[in-house]
C-alpha positions as CSV (number, residue, x, y, z in Angstrom):
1,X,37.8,3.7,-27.0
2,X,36.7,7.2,-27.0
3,X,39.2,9.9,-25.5
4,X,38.7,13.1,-23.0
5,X,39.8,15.6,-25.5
6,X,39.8,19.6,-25.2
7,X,36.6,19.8,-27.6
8,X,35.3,16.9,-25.1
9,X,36.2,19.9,-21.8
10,X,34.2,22.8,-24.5
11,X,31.2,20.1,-24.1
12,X,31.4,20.0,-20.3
13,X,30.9,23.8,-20.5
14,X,28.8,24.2,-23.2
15,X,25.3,24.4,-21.0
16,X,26.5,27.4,-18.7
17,X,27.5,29.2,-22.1
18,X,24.3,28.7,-24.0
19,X,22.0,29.9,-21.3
20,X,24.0,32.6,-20.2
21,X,24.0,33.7,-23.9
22,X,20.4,33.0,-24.4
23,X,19.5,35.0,-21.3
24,X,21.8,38.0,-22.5
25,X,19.5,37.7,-25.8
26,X,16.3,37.6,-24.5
27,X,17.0,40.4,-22.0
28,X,19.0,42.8,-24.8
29,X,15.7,42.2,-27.4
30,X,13.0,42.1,-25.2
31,X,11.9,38.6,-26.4
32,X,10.6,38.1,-22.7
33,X,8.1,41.4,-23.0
34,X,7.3,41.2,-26.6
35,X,6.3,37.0,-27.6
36,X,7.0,35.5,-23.8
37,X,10.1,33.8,-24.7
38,X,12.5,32.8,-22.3
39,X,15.9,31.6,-22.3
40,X,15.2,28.0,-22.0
41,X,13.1,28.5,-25.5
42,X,16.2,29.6,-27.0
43,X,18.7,27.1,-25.7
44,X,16.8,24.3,-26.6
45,X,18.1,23.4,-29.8
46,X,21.9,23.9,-28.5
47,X,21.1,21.5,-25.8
48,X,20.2,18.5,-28.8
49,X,23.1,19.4,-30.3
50,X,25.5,19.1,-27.2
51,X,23.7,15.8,-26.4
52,X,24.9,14.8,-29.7
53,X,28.5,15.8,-29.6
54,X,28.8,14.3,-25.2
55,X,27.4,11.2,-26.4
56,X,29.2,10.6,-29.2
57,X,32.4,11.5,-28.0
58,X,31.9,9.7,-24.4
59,X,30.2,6.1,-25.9
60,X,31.4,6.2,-29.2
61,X,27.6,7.0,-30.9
62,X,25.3,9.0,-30.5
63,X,22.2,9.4,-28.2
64,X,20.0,11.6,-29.7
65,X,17.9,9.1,-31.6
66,X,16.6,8.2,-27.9
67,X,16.3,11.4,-26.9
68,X,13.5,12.4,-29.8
69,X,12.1,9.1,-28.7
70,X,11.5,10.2,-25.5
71,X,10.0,13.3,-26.1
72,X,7.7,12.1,-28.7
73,X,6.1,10.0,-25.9
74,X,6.3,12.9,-23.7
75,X,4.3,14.8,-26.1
76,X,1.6,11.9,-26.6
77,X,1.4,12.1,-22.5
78,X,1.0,15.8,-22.8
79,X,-1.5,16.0,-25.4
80,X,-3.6,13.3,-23.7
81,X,-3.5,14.8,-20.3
82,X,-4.5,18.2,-21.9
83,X,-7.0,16.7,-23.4
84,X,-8.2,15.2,-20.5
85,X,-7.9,18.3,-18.1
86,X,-9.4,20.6,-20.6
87,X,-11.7,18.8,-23.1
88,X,-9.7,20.3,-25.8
89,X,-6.3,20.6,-26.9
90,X,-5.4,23.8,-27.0
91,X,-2.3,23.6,-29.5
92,X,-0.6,27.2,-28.4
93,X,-0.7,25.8,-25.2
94,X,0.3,22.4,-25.8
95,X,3.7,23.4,-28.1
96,X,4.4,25.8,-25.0
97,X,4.4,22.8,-22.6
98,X,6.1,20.8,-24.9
99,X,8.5,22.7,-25.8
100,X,9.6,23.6,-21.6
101,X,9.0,20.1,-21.1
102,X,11.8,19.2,-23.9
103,X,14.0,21.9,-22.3
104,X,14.2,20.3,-18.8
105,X,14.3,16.8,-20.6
106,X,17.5,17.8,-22.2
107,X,19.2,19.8,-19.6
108,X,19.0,16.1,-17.4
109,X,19.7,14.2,-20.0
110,X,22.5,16.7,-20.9
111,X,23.8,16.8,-16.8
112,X,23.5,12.9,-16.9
113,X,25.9,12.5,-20.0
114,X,28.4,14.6,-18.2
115,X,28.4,13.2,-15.2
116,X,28.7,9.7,-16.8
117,X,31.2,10.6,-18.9
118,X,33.7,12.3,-16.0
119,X,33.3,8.8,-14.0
120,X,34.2,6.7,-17.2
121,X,37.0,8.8,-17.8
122,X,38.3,8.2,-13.9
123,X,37.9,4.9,-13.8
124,X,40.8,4.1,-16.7
């Protein structure tokens, strides 16, 4: 049975840090002005990795494999409902989509883990 370790606590916080850091970036570079990229662009890719570590640590393996799952068939519902709207598929704005859409995907998936994992630790 996994444990609530100190590196398990670094997890729990790991969201606030990344897009605190990742604002602090964008803001200090100009990434916002110069390509119209945000901080949720950056943290991203920290977010999979946390999902990774929460998930492994809490259940024993990891979720992640789901996760890319789930936003493969996001993508397919994004592409076809561009396609749709649009007549086209306009693939600047459909990565851009995507990619936000992958963000919020991960930050809940991300929140859920956490909050699982606290009440499976409380109930022991």
């Amino acid at each position: 049975m996994p444990q609530f370790t100190i590196a398990l606590f670094f997890w729990y916080l790991f969201p606030v840090i990344v897009i605190i850091a990742s604002n602090l970036l964008v803001k200090k570079t100009h990434l916002d002005k110069k390509y119209g990229v945000k901080a949720p662009d950056i943290a991203t890719p920290f977010f999979f990795l946390g999902i990774h570590f929460v998930s492994k640590g809490t259940l024993g393996n990891s979720f992640l494999a789901y996760v890319f799952l789930m936003i493969f068939f996001i993508g397919m519902l994004i592409a076809i409902m561009l396609a749709y709207q649009f007549h086209e598929i306009n693939f600047k704005r459909y990565f851009k989509v995507l990619w936000r859409m992958t963000f919020l995907v991960t930050l809940m998936i991300y929140i859920i883990l956490i909050l699982g994992s606290i009440v499976i630790f409380l109930q022991r």
